[in-house]
C-alpha positions as CSV (number, residue, x, y, z in Angstrom):
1,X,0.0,0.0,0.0
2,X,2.7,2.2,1.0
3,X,4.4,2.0,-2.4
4,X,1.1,2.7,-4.4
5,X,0.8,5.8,-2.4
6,X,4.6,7.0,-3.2
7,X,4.1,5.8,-7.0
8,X,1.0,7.7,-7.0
9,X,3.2,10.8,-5.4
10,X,5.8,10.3,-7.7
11,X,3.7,10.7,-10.4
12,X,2.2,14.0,-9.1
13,X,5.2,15.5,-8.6
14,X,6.9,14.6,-12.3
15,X,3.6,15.9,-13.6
16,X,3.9,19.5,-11.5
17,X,7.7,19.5,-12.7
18,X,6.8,18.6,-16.1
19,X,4.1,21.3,-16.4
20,X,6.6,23.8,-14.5
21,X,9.0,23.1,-17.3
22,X,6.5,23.8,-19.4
23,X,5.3,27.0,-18.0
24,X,8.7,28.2,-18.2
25,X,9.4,27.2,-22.4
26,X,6.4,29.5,-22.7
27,X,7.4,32.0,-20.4
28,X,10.5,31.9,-22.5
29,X,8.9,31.7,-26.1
30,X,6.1,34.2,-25.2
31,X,9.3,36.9,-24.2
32,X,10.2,36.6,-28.2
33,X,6.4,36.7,-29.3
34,X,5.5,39.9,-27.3
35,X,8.8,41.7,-28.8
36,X,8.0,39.9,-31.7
37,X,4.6,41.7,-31.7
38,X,5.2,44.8,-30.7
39,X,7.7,45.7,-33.5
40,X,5.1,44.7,-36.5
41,X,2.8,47.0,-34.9
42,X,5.0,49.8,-34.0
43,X,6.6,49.4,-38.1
44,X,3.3,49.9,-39.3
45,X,2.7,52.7,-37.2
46,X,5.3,54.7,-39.7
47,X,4.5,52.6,-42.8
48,X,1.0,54.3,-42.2
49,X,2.3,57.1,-43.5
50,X,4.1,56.3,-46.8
51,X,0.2,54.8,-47.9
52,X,-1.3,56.5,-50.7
53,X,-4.7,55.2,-50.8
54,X,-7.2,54.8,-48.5
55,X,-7.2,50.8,-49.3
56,X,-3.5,50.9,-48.3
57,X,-3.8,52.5,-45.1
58,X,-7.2,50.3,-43.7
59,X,-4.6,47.1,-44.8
60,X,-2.4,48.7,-42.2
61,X,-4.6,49.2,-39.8
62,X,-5.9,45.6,-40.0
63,X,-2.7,43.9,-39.3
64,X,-2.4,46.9,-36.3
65,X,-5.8,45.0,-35.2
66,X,-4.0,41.5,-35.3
67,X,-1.4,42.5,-33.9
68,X,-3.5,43.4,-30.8
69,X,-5.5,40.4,-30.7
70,X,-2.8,38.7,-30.5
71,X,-0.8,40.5,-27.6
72,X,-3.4,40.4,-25.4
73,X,-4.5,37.1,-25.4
74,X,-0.8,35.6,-25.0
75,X,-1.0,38.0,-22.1
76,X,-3.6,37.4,-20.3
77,X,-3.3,33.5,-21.1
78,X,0.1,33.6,-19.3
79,X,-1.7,35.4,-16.1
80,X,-4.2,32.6,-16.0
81,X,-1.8,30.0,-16.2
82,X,0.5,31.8,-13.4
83,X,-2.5,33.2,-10.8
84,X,-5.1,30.2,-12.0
85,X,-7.2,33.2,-12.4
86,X,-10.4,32.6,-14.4
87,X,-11.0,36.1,-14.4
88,X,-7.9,36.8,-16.5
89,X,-9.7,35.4,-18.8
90,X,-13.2,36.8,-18.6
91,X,-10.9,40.4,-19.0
92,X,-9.4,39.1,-21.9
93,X,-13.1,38.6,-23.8
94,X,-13.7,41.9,-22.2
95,X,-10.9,43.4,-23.9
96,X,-11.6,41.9,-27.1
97,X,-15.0,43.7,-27.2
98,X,-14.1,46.7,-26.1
99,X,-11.3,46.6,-29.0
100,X,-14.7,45.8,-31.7
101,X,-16.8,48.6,-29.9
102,X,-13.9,51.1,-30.0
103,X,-13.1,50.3,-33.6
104,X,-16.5,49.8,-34.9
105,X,-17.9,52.6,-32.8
106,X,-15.6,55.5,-34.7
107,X,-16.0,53.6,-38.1
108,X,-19.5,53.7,-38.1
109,X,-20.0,57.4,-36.4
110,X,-17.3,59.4,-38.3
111,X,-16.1,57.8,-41.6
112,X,-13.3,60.3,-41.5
113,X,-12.1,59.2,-38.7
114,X,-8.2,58.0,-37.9
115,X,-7.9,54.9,-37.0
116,X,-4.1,54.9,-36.7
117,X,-5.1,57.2,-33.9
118,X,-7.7,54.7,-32.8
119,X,-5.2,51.5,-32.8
120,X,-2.3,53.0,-30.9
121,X,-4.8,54.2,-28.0
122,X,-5.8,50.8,-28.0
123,X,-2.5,49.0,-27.9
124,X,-1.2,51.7,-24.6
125,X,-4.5,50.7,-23.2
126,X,-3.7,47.0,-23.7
127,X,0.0,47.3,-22.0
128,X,-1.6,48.8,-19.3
129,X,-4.3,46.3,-18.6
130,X,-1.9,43.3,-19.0
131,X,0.8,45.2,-16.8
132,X,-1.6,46.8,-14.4
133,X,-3.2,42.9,-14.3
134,X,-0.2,41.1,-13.7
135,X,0.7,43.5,-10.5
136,X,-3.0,43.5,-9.6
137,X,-5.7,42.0,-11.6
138,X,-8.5,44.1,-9.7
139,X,-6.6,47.0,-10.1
140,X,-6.8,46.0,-14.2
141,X,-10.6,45.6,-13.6
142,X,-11.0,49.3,-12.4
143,X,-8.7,50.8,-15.2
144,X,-10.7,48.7,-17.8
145,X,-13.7,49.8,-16.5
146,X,-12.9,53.4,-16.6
147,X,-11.3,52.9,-20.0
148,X,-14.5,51.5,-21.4
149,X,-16.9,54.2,-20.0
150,X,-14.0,57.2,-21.3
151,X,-14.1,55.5,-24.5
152,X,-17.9,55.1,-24.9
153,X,-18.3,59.1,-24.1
154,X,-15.3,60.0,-26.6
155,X,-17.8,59.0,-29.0
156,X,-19.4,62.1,-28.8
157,X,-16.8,64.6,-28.1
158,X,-16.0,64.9,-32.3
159,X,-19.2,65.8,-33.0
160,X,-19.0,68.8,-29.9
161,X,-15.7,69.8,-31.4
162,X,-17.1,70.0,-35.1
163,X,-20.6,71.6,-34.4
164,X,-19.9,73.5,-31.8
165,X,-19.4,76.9,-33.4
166,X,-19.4,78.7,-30.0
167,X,-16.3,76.9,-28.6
168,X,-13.4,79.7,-29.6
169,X,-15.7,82.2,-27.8
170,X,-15.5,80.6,-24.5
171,X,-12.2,82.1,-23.4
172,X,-13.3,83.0,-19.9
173,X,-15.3,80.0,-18.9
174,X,-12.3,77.8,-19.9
175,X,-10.1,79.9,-17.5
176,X,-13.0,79.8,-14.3
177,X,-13.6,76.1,-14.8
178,X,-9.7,75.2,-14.4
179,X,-9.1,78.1,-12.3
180,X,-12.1,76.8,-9.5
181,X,-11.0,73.2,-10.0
182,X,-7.4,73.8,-8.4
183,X,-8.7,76.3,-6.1
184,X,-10.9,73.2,-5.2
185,X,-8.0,70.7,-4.7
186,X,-6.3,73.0,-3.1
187,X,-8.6,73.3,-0.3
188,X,-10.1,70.0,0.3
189,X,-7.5,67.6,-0.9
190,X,-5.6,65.4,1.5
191,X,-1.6,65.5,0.8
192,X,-0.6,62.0,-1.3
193,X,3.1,61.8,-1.8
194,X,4.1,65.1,-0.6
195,X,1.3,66.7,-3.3
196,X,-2.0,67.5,-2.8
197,X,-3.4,65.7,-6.3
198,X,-7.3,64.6,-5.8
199,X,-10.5,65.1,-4.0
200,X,-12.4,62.0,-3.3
201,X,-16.0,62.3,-4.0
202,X,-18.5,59.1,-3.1
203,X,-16.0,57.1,-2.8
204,X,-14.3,58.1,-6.5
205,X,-11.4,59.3,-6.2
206,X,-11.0,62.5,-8.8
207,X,-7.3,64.4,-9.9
208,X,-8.9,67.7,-11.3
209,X,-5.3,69.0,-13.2
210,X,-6.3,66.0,-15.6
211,X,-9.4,68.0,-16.6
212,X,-7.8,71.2,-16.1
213,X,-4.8,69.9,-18.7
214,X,-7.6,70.0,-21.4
215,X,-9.4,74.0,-20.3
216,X,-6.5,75.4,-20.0
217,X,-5.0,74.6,-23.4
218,X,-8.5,76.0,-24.6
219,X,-8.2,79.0,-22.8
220,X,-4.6,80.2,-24.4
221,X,-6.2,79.2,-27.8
222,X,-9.0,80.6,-27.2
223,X,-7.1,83.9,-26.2
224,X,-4.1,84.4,-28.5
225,X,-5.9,83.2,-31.8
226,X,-8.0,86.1,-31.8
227,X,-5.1,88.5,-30.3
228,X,-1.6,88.3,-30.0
229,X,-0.6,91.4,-29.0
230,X,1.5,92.3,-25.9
231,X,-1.6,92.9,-23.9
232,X,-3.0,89.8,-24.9
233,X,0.0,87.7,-24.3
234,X,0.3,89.4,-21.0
235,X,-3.2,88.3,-20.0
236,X,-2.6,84.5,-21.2
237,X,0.5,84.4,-19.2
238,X,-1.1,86.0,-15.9
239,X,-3.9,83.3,-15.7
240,X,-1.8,80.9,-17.3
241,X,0.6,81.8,-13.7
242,X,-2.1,81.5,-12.1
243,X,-3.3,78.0,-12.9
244,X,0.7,76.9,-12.6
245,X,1.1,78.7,-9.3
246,X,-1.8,76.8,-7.1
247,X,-0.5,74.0,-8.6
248,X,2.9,74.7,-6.7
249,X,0.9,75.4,-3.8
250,X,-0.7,72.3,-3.8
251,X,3.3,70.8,-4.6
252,X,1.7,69.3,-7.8
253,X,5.0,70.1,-9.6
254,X,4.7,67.4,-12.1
255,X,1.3,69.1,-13.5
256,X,3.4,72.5,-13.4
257,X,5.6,71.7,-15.8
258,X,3.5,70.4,-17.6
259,X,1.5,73.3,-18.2
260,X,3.9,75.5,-18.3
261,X,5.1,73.6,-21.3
262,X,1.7,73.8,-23.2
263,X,2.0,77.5,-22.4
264,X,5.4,78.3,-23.4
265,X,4.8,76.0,-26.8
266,X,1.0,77.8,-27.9
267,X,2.5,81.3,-27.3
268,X,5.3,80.8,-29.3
269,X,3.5,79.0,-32.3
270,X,1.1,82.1,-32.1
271,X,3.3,85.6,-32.1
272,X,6.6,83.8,-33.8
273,X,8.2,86.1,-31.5
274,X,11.0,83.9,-29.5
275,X,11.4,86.5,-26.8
276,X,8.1,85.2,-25.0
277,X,9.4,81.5,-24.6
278,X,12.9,82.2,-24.1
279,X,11.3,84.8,-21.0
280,X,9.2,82.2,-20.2
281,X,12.1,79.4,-19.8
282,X,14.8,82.1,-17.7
283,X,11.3,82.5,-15.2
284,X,10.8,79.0,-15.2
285,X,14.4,77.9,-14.6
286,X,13.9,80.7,-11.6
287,X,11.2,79.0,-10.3
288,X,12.6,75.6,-10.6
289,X,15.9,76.7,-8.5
290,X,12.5,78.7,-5.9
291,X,10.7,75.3,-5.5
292,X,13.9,73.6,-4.8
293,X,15.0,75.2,-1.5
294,X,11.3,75.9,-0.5
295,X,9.9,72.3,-0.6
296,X,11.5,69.5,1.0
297,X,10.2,66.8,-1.3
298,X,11.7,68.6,-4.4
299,X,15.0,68.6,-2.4
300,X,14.8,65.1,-2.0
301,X,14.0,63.7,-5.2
302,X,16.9,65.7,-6.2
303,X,19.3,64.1,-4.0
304,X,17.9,60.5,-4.8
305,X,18.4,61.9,-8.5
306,X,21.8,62.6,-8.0
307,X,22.9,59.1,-6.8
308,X,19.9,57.2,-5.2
309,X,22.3,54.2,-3.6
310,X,23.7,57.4,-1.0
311,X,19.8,57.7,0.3
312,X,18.9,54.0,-1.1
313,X,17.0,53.7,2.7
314,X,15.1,56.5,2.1
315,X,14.1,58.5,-1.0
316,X,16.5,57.0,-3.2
317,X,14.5,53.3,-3.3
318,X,12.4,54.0,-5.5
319,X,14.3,55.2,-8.2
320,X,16.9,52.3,-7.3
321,X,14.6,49.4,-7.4
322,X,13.2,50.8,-10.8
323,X,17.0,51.0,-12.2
324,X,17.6,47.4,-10.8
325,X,14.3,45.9,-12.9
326,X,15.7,48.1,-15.9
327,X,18.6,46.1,-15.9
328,X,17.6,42.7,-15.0
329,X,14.8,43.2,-17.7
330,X,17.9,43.7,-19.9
331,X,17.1,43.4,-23.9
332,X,14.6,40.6,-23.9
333,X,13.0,41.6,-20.4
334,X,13.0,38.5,-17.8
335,X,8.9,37.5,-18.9
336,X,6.0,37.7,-17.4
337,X,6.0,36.6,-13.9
338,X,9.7,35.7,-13.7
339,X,10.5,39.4,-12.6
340,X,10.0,41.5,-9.5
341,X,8.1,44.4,-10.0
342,X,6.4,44.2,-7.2
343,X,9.6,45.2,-5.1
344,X,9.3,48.3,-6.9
345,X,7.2,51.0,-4.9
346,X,3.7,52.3,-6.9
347,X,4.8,50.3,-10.2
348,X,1.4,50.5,-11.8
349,X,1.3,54.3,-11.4
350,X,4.7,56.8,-11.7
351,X,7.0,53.6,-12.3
352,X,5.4,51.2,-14.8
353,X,7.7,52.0,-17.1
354,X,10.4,49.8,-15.4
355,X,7.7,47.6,-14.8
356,X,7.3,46.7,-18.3
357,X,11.2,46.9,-19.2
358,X,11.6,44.4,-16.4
359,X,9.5,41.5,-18.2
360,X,9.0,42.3,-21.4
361,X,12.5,44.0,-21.8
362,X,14.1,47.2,-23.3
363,X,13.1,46.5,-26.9
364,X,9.9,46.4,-26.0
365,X,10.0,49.5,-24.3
366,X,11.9,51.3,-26.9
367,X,9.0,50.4,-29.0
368,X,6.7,51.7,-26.7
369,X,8.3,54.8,-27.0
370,X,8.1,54.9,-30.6
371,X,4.4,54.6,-30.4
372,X,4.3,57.2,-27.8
373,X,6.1,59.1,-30.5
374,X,4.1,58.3,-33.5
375,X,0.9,59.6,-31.2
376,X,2.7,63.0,-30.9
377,X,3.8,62.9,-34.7
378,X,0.4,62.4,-35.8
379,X,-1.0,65.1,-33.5
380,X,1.3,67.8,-34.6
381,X,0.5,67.1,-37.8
382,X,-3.0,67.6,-37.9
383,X,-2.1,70.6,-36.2
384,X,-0.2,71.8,-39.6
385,X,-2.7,71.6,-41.6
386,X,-5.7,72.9,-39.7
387,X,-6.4,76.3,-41.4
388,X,-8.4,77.9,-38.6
389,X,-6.3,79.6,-35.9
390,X,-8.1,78.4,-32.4
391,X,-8.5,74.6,-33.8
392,X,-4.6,74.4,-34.7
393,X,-3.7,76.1,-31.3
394,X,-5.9,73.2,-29.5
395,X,-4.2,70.7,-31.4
396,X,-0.8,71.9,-30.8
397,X,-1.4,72.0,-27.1
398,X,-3.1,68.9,-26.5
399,X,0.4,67.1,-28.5
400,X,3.0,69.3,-26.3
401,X,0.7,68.2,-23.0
402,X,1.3,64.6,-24.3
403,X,4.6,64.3,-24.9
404,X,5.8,66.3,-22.3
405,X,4.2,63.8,-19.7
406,X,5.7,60.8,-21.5
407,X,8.5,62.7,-21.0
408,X,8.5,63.5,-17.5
409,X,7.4,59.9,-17.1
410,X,10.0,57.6,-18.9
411,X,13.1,60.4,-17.8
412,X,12.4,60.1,-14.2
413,X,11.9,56.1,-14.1
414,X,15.5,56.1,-16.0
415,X,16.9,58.9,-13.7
416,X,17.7,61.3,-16.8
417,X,15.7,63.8,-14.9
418,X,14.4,63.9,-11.6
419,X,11.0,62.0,-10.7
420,X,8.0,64.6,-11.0
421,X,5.2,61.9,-9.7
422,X,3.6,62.0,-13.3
423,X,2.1,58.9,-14.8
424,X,2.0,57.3,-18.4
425,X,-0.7,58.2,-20.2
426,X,-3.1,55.6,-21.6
427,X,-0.6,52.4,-19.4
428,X,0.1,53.5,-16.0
429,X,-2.8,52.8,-13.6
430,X,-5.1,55.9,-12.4
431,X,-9.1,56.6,-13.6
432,X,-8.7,60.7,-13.9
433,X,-5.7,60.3,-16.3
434,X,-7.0,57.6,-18.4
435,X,-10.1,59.1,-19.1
436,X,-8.6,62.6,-19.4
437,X,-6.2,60.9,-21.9
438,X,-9.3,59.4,-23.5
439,X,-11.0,62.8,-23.9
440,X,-7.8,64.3,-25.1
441,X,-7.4,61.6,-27.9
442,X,-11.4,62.5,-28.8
443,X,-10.8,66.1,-29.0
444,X,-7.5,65.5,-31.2
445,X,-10.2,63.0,-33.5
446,X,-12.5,66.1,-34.1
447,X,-9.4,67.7,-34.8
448,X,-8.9,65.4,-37.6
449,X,-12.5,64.7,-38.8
450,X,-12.4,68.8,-38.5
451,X,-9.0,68.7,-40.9
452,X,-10.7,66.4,-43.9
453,X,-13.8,68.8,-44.1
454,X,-11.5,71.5,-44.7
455,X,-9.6,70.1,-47.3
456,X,-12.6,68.6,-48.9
457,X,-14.6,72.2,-48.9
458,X,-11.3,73.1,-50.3
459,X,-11.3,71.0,-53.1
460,X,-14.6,71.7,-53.6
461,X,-14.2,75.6,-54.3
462,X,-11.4,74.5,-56.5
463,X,-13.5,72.3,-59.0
464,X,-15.9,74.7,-58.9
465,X,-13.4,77.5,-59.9
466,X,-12.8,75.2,-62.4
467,X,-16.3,74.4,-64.0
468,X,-16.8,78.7,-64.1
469,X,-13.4,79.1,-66.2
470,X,-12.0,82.4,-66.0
471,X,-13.7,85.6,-65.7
């Protein structure tokens, strides 16, 4: 009897070896897949470009599709096999619907619509979700969740920013609304990380300067496309301070530079005079070396900038531990599950970044970047060619509010600038951002929808120039 029972052990345990061996082959095959992946989609991402036709471009965008179909079910496949899970994979038919509604949803609505700008929304969201998922699969429900209701009211914002005649007239009401939002945070928010950054309301926690990212651009476009004369440009920049400056009250620093970078970029593009940005930056810089001796927590990140291992105990772990995953992800990144990301301190919010070069490695990451990139290259230019004034001032604020936080983001987690607390947009894990992201990318849609009508009302005029013959 006894050796039944150790035969019938013996066979469990070659069987849990032999599937353990198995898991890893995968682990190890699925590493080359998702890099694999990643750079098809990213190269078609700036093959998109060189299409002449229409047919050549929807080609493009369907192999984007597979692509993404593809990433996220070897993802969340691997977290069910690593957490037994089975809601890993009701999320992964989750996220294959919201890809069809997302897709389907602008096709059908706005047959003008960019769907280059539609896929690579949807593959940041999916990096998130099977990021934010492997760290902490309810954490992935929330974010989806969010991500599904931003993207179900996006639906709507094109035809706001395409009908809405009134919108360029709304200067003051832009200002108020992002003025009274900070002022909000400001009073009622509890300090977070040395910041005061949201106000919890039913239970929902809210960060207002992800709202505020969006008025305030509106409000300089509003302003200096009608004006830019000194006065005006004075004006901009005083409420423009203003919104920066209870920011740095509130020790929000990251959001600072970020609008101070919108700010400094819409001016310039609208008086072509360099002396405003180049004041702008020498006040900046001056404010920079201000918040440095007046806030402690500006000091330290600093220091921990400088050579986190001195203050490794203290502030310096966090940037540390992400460094450490950055090079044990090394090219190939370690796979899913066979790194520690968890070691690393909020690695679904400011530090997902090393997250993801951890497992999936820095090639994956630099194409990640790229994408990031592409996003901004495809903003700017619909920005370009956007006749009216106010529209391209929108566009071009939106884009510099976007890459800047990639930016701020991706340089602090590699300590090429000091950490400013700002997340990823569209991957890291927080509700106001991604559906402020969301919104963002809508607005940026109109933008483009907004773009074809222009050029088809001027082709338009041109044939019928044509048909009259000269006077």
């Amino acid at each position: 009897m006894n050796e039944i029972l150790r035969g019938v052990q013996n066979y469990f345990l070659s069987a849990k070896d032999a599937m353990s061996d198995g898991m890893n082959l995968l682990t190890q095959l699925s590493r080359i897949f998702f890099i694999f992946l990643i750079l098809i989609f990213t190269l078609q991402d700036y093959t998109y470009y060189g299409k002449k036709t229409q047919e050549g471009r929807e080609r493009v965008a369907h192999r984007q599709v597979i692509v993404m179909y593809f990433f996220s079910g070897l993802g969340f496949l691997l977290i069910f096999l690593n957490t037994g899970n089975l809601l890993a994979l009701v999320f992964l038919m989750g996220v294959y619907i919201f890809y069809s509604v997302a897709r389907n949803g602008y096709m059908s609505m706005y047959s003008k619509a960019s769907m280059l700008l539609v896929n690579n929304m949807l593959m940041l969201l999916s990096i998130g979700f099977i990021m934010i998922a492997r760290l902490d699969l309810e954490e992935a429900v929330k974010q989806f969740i969010i991500a599904s209701a931003g993207t179900v009211l996006s639906f709507l914002i094109p035809v706001v920013v395409r009908k809405m005649k009134i919108l360029p007239r709304l200067t003051w009401l832009y200002a108020a609304l992002g003025i009274i939002a900070l002022l909000g945070v400001l009073a009622l928010a509890t300090v977070s990380g040395g910041a005061k950054l949201s106000i919890s309301v039913a239970g929902i926690t809210i960060q207002f300067s992800e709202l505020v990212k969006i008025t305030l651009v509106f409000f300089i476009a509003a302003k200096l496309a009608r004006d830019t004369s000194f006065k005006s440009v004075v004006i901009t920049t005083i409420v423009a301070a203003a919104h920066v400056g209870i920011l740095v009250l509130s020790t929000d620093l990251g959001t600072a530079v970020v609008f101070f970078a919108a700010y400094i970029v819409m001016v310039f593009v609208a008086t072509r005079k360099a002396v405003y940005p180049l004041a702008g930056l020498l006040g900046g810089s001056a404010a920079a070396v201000a918040a440095y001796f007046l806030f402690g927590h500006v000091r330290q990140r600093v220091t921990a900038w400088k050579d986190p291992l001195v203050v490794y105990d203290t502030s310096g772990y966090q940037i540390a531990q992400a460094l450490f995953a950055i090079g044990a992800g090394g090219w190939l990144g370690t796979g899913l599950y066979h790194g520690r990301p968890e070691t690393i301190p909020v690695a679904s919010k400011d530090f997902i970044f090393a997250a993801i070069c951890e497992e999936f490695g820095c090639l994956f990451a630099i194409s990640l970047i790229l994408i990031c990139m592409n996003m901004f290259i495809l903003i700017v230019n619909i920005s370009m060619q956007i006749r009216n004034p106010f529209y391209k001032l929108v566009a071009l604020g939106l884009g510099t509010e976007y890459a800047i936080q990639v930016f701020l983001t991706i340089g602090g987690v590699t300590k090429f600038i000091p950490m400013t607390g700002i997340t990823l947009p569209l991957v890291s894990y927080g509700g106001s951002s991604v559906m402020s992201t969301i919104i963002v990318i809508a607005i940026v849609q109109g933008l483009y929808i907004l773009r074809e009508d222009e050029g088809e009302a001027l082709e338009r005029r041109k044939e019928e120039k044509i048909r009259r013959g000269p006077d």
